[in-house]
VOPAGU-2260 file (C-alpha; in pm, 1 decimal, decimal comma):
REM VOPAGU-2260
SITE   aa  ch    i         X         Y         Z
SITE  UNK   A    0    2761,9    9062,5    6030,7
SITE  UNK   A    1    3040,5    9114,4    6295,0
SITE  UNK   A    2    3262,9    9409,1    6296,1
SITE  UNK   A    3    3561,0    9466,6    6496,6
SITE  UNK   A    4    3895,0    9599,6    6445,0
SITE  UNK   A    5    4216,0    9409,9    6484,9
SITE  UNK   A    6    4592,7    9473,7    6342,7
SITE  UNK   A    7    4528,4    9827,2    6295,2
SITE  UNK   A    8    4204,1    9718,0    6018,2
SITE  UNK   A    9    3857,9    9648,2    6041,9
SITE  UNK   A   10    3797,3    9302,7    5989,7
SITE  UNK   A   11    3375,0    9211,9    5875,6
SITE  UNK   A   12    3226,1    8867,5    5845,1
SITE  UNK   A   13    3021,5    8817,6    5607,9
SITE  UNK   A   14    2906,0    9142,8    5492,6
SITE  UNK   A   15    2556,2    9175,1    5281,3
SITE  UNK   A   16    2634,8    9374,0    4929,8
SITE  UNK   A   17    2416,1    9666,7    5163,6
SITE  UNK   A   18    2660,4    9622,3    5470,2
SITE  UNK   A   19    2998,7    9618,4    5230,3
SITE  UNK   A   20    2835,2    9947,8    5078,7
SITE  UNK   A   21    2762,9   10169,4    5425,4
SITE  UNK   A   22    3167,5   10050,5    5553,9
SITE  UNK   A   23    3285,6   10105,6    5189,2
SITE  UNK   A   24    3182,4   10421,9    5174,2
SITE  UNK   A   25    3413,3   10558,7    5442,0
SITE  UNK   A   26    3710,6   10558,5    5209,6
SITE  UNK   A   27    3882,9   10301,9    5395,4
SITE  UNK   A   28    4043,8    9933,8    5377,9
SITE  UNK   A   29    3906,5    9651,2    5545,2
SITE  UNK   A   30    3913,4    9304,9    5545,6
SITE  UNK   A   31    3609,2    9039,9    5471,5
SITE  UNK   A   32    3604,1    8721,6    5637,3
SITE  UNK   A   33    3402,3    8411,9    5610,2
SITE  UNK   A   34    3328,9    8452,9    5216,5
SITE  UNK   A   35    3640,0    8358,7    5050,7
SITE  UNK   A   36    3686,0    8029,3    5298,7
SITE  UNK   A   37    3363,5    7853,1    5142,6
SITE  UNK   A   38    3537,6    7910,2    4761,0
SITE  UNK   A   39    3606,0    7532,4    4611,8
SITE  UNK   A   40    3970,1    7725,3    4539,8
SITE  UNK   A   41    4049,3    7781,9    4894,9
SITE  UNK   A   42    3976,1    7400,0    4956,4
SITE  UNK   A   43    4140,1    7293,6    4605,5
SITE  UNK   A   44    4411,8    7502,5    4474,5
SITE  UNK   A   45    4714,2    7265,3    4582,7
SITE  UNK   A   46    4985,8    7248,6    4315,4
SITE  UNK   A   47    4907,8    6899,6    4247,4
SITE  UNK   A   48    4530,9    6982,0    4173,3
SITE  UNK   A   49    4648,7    7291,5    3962,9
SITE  UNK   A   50    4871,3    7130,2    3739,3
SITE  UNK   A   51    4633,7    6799,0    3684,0
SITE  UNK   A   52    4349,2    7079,9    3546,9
SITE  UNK   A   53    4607,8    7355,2    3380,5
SITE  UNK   A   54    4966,3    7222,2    3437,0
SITE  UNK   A   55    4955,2    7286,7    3016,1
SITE  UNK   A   56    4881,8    7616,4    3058,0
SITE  UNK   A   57    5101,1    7905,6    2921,0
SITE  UNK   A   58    5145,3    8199,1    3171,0
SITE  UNK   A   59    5298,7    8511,7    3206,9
SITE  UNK   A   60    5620,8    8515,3    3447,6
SITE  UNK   A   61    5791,4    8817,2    3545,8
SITE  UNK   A   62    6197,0    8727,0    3559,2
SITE  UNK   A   63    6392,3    8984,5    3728,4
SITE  UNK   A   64    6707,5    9074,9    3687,6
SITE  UNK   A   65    7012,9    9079,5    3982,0
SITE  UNK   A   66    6949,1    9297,0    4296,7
SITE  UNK   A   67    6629,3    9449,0    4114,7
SITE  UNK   A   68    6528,5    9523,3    4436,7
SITE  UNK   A   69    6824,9    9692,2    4579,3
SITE  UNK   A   70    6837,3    9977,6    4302,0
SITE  UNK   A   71    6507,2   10265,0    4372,0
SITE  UNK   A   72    6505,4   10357,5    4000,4
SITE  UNK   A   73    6379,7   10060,8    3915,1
SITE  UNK   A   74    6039,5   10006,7    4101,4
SITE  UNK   A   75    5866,7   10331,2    3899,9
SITE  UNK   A   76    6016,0   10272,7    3579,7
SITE  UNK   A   77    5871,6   10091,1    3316,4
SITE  UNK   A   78    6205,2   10042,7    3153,4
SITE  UNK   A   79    6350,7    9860,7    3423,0
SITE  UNK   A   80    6052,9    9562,6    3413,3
SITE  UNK   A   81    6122,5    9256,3    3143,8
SITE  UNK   A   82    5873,9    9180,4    2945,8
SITE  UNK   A   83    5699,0    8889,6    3071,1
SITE  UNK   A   84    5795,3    8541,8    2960,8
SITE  UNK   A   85    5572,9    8291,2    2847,0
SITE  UNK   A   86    5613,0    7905,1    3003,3
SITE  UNK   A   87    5394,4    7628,4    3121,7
SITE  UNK   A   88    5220,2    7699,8    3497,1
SITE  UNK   A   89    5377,0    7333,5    3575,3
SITE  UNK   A   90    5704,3    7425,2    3516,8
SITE  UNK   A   91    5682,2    7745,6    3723,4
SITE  UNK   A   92    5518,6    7557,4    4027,1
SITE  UNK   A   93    5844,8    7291,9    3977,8
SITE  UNK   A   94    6092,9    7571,6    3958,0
SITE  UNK   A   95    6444,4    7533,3    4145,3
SITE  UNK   A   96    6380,4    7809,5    4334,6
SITE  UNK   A   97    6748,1    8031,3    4191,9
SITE  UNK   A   98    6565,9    8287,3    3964,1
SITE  UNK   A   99    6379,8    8543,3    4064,7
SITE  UNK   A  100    6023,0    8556,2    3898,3
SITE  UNK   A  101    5672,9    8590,4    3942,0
SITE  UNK   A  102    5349,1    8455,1    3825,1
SITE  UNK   A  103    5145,8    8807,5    3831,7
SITE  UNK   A  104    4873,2    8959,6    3653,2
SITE  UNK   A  105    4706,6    8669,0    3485,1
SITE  UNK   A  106    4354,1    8727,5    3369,5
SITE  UNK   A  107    4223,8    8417,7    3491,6
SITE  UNK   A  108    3924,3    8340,5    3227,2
SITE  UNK   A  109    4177,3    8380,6    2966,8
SITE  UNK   A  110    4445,1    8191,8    3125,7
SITE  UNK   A  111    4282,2    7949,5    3358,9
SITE  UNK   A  112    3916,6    7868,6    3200,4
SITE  UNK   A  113    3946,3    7565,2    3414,7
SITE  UNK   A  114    3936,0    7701,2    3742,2
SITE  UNK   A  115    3665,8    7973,9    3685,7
SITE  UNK   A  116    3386,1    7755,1    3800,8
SITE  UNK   A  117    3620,1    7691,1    4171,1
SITE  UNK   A  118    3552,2    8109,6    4173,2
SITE  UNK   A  119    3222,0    8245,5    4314,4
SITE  UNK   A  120    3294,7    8617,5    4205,1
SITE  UNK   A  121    3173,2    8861,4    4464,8
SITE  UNK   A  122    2873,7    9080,7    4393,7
SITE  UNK   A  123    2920,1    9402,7    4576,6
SITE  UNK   A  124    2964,9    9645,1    4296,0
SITE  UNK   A  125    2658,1    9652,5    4014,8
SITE  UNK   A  126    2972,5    9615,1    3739,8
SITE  UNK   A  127    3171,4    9312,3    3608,1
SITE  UNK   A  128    3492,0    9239,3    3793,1
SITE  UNK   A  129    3840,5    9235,3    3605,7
SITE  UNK   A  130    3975,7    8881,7    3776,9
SITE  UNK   A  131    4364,9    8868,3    3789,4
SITE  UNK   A  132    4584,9    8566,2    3910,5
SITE  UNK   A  133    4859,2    8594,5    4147,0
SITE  UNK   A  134    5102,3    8286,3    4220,0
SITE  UNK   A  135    5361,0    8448,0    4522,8
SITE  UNK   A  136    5688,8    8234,4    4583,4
SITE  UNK   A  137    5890,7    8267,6    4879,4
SITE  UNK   A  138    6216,6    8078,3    4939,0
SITE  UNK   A  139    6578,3    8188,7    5103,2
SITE  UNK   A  140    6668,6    8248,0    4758,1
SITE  UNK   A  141    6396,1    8522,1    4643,7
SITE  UNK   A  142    6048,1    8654,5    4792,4
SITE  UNK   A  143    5842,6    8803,1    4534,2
SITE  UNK   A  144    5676,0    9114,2    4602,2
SITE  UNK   A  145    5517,6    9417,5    4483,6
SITE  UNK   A  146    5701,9    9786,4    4453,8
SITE  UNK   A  147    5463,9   10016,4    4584,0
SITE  UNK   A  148    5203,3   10115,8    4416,5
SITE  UNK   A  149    4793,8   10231,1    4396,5
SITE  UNK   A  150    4561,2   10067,3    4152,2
SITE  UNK   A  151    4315,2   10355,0    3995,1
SITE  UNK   A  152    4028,3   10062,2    4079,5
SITE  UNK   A  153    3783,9    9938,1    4349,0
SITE  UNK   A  154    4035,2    9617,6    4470,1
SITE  UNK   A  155    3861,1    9282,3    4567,9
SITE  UNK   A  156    4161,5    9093,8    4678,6
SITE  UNK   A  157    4115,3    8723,5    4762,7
SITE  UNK   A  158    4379,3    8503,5    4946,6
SITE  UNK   A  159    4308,9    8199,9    4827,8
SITE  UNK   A  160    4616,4    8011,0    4946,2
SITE  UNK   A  161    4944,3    8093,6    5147,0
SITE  UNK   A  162    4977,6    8458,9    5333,2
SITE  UNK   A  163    5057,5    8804,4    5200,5
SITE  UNK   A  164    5203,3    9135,8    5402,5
SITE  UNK   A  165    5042,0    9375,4    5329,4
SITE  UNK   A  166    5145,4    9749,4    5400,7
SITE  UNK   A  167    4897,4   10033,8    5322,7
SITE  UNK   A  168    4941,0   10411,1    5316,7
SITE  UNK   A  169    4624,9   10652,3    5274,4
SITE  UNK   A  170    4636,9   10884,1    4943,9
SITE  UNK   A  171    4743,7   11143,7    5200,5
SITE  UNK   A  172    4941,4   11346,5    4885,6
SITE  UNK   A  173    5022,0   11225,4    4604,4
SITE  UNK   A  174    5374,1   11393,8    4550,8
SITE  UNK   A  175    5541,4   11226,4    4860,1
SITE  UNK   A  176    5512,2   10905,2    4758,2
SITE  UNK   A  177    5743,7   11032,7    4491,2
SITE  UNK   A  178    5582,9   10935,1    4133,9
SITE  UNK   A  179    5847,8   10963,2    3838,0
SITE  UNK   A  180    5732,6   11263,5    3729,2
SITE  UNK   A  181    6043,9   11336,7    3569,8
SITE  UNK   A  182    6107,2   11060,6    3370,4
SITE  UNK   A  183    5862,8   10967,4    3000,5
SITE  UNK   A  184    5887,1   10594,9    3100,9
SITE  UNK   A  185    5764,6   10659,0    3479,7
SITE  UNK   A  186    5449,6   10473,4    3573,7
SITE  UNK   A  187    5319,0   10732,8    3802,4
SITE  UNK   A  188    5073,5   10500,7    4023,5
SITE  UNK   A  189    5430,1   10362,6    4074,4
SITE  UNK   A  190    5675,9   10494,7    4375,9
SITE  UNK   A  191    6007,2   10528,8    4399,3
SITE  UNK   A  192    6009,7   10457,4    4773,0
SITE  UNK   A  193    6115,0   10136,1    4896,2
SITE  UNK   A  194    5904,5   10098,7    5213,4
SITE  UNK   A  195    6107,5    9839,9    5387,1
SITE  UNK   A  196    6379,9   10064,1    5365,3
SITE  UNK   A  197    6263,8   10379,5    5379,0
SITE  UNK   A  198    6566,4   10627,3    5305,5
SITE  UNK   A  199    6456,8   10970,8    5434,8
SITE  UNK   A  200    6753,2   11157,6    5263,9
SITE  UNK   A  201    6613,2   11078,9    4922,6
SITE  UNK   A  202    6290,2   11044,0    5040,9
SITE  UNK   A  203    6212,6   11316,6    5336,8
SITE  UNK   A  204    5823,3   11365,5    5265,9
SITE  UNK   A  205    5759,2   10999,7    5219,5
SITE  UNK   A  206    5466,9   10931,8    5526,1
SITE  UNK   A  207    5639,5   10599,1    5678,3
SITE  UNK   A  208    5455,1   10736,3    5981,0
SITE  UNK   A  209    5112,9   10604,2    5827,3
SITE  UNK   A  210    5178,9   10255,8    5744,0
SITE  UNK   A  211    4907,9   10029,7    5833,8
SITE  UNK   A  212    5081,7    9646,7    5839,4
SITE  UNK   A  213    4930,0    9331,8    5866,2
SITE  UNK   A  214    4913,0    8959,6    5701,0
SITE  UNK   A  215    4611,7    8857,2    5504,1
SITE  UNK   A  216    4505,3    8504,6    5577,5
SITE  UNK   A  217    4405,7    8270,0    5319,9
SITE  UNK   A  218    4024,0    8259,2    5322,1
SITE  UNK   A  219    4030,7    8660,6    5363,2
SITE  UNK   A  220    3991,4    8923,4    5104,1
SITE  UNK   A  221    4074,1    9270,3    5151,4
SITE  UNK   A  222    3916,9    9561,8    4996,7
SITE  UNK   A  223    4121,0    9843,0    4925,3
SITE  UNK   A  224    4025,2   10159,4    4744,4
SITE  UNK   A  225    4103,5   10322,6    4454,7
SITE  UNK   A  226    4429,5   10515,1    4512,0
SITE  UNK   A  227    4535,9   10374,6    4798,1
SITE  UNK   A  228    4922,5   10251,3    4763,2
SITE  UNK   A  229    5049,5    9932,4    4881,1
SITE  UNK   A  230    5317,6    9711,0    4932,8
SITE  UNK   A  231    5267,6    9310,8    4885,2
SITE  UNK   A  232    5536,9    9037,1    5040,0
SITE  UNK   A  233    5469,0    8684,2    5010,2
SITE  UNK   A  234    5493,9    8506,2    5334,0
SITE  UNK   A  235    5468,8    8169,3    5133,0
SITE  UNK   A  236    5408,3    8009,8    4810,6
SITE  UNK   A  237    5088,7    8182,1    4761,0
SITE  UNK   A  238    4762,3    8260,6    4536,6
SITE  UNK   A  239    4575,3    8583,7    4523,8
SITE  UNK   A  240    4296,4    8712,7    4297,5
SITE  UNK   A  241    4190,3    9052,2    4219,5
SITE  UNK   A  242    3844,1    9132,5    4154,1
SITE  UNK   A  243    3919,7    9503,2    4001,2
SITE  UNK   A  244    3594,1    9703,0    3972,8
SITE  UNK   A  245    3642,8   10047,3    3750,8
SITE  UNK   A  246    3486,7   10362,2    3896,7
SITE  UNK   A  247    3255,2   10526,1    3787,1
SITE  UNK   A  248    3091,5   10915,3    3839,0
SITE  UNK   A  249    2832,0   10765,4    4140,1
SITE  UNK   A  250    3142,4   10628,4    4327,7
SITE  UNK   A  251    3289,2   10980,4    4369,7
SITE  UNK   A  252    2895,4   11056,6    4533,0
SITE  UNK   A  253    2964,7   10724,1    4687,2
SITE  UNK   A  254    3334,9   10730,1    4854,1
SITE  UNK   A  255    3336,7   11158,5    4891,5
SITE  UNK   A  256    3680,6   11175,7    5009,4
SITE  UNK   A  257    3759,5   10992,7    4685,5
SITE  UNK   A  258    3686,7   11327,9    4499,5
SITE  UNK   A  259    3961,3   11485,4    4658,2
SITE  UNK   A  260    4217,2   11276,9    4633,3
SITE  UNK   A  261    4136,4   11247,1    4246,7
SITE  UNK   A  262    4142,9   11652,6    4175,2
SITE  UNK   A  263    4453,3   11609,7    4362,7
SITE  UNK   A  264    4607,4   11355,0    4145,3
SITE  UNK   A  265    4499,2   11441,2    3816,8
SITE  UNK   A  266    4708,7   11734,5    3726,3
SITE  UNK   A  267    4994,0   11557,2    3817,0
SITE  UNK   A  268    4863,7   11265,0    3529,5
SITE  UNK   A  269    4728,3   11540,5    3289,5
SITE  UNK   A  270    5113,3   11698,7    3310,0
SITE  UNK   A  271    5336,1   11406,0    3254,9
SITE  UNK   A  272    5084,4   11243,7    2928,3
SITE  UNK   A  273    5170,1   11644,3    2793,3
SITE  UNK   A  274    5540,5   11604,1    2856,2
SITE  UNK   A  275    5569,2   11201,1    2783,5
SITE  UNK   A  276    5388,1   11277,7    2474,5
SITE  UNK   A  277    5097,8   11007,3    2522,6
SITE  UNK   A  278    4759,9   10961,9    2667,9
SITE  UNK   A  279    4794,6   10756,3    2929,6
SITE  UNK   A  280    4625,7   11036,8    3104,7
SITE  UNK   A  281    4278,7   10923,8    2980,3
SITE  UNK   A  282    4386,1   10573,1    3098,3
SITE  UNK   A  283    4453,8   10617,5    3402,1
SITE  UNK   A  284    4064,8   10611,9    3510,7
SITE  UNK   A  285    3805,1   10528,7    3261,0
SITE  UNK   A  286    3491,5   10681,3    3370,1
């Protein structure tokens, strides 16, 4: 295993599931190379390969509406989010490139059976993964991206093809990242900030200052803990997976300075199910 840092991350080769554990365990991002690279989708996924296995295939597309991304009370809301459409991956992949939409969150042995055997699903965590699909587009028309947001999971996410950007901020405190907290519809691992145009009148505690920026590489997979947000830009037309482990009790043994962050959060969750009048509280980490 090699270890060095570069772009403000440490980047591993080849970790052992005993050499992931002792680097995990610090409560920090990295990146794995040398594992994803050897995956028959990193040397198959082209568009013509994809739709000659699954080009049939119904998916879930995202369609957003005009200047979504120029309005901040829409990236926390869950009001402000279409329901995803259903159409064939082949005509997605043969889109014009004029609407603004996203292939995201597809669980890939429901929606790709096909390609599961081009997969070889990491084995650092003694749990089964939850595998999404991610198909990026980027054009001079629309970029798809990611408002920023933490996932309440260990994150295994694979680059199969294209390049992401990637920005990461540390679950420093919760509250300046400005969850909607206010609002019954709020997703609140969801922020209201738009961190590629930060707007410190609206937004004065927002920690811009702790950005951590860099493009992931197809072949690379980045592991990012549970509660730490981010911010995903496709570079190109690109494919991700994410290998989302749930935590359990050990992990908080595991990743300490998880603990904290959690006690820190939870309130905040335990408040808004009360006032929302749901229990998405008891969702938002199943033990």
């Amino acid at each position: 295993m090699k270890v060095q840092a570069n772009e403000s991350i440490l980047r591993i080769k080849s970790p052992s599931k005993k050499e992931f554990s002792e680097i995990a365990k610090q409560y920090q991002p990295f990146i794995i190379e040398d594992v994803a690279n050897h995956w028959d989708a990193y040397q198959r996924w082209s568009n013509d390969y994809l739709i000659k296995k699954c080009g049939n295939n119904l998916v879930p597309v995202r369609f957003y509406k005009k200047d979504f991304w120029n309005d901040y009370q829409n990236f926390a809301y869950e009001r402000s989010y279409e329901p995803h459409k259903e159409i064939k991956l082949q005509d997605y992949i043969n889109n014009d490139r004029t609407l603004e939409c996203y292939l995201n969150e597809a669980i890939l042995e429901e929606r790709f059976p096909e390609l599961v055997g081009d997969v070889v699903y990491p084995q650092y965590f003694n749990r089964k993964s939850f595998v999404r699909l991610w198909f990026g587009l980027a054009s001079k028309n629309f970029t798809s991206n990611s408002s920023l947001h933490f996932d309440a999971e260990h994150n295994l996410f694979a680059q199969i093809r294209g390049r992401k950007r990637i920005l990461l901020y540390p679950p420093i405190d919760y509250l300046s990242f400005y969850p909607p907290l206010e609002d019954a519809t709020g997703a609140l691992y969801g922020s209201k900030v738009n961190p590629d145009a930060v707007d410190l009148e609206l937004f004065p505690k927002f920690p811009w200052q702790e950005k951590i920026e860099f493009v992931l590489q197809p072949g690379e997979i980045l592991y990012l803990p549970p509660f730490w947000w981010h911010h995903v830009t496709a570079v190109d037309d690109n494919i991700s997976l994410s290998f989302w482990y749930g935590v359990k009790i050990a992990d908080f043994f595991w990743q300490k300075k998880m603990l904290s962050v959690f006690l820190h959060t939870a309130p905040h969750y335990l408040y808004h199910s009360i006032f929302a009048g749901n229990f998405s509280f008891w969702n938002f980490l199943k033990l």
